[in-house]
C-alpha positions as CSV (number, residue, x, y, z in Angstrom):
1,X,10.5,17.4,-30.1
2,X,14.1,15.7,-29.9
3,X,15.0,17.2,-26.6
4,X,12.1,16.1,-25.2
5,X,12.4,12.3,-26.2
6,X,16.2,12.7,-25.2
7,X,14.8,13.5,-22.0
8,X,13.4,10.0,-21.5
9,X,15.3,7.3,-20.1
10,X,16.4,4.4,-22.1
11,X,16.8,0.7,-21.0
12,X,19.9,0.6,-19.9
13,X,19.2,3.6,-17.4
14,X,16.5,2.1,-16.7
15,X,18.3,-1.5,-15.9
16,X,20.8,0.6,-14.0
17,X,18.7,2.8,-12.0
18,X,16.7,-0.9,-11.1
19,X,17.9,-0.6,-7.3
20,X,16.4,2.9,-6.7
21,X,13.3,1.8,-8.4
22,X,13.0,-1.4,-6.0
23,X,14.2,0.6,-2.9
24,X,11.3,3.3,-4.0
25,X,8.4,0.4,-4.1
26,X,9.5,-1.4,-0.6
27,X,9.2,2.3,1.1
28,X,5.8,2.5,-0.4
29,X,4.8,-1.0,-0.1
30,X,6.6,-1.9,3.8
31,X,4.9,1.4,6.0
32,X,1.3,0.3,4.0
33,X,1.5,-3.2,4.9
34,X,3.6,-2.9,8.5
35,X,0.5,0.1,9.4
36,X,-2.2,-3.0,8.3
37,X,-1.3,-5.6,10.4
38,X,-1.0,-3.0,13.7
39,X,-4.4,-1.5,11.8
40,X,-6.1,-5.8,12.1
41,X,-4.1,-6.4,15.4
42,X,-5.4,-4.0,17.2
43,X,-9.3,-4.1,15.7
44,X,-9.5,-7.8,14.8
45,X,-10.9,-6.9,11.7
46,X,-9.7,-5.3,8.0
47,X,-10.2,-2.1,7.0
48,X,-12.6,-2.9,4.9
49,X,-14.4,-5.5,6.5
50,X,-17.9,-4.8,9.0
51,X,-16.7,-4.7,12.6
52,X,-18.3,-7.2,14.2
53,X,-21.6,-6.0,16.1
54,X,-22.3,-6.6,19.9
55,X,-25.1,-8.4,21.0
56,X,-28.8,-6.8,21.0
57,X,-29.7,-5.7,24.4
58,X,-33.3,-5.0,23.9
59,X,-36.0,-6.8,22.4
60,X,-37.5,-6.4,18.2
61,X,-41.1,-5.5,19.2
């Protein structure tokens, strides 16, 4: 059981290792957000919004 909680880091790795952790969060977060405003720019609406419907061209009998 004590090589396995020797395995975990403590706070100081953790505090040193804060770049890598930040650097690891903007190449998640940057591709997900640059990829959702091309994703609304292009469709004019969100991904999880309706898309706006076109007019009715025949009459409701």
């Amino acid at each position: 059981m004590q090589n396995v909680l020797k395995r975990f880091p403590d706070s100081a790795t953790l505090h040193r290792r804060r770049g890598a952790f930040a650097g690891f969060l903007a190449g998640v977060a940057v591709p997900l957000l640059v990829v959702g405003v091309f994703i609304v720019s292009l469709r004019g609406y969100g991904i999880t919004e309706e898309p706006p419907q076109p007019p009715q061209a025949y009459s409701n009998f």
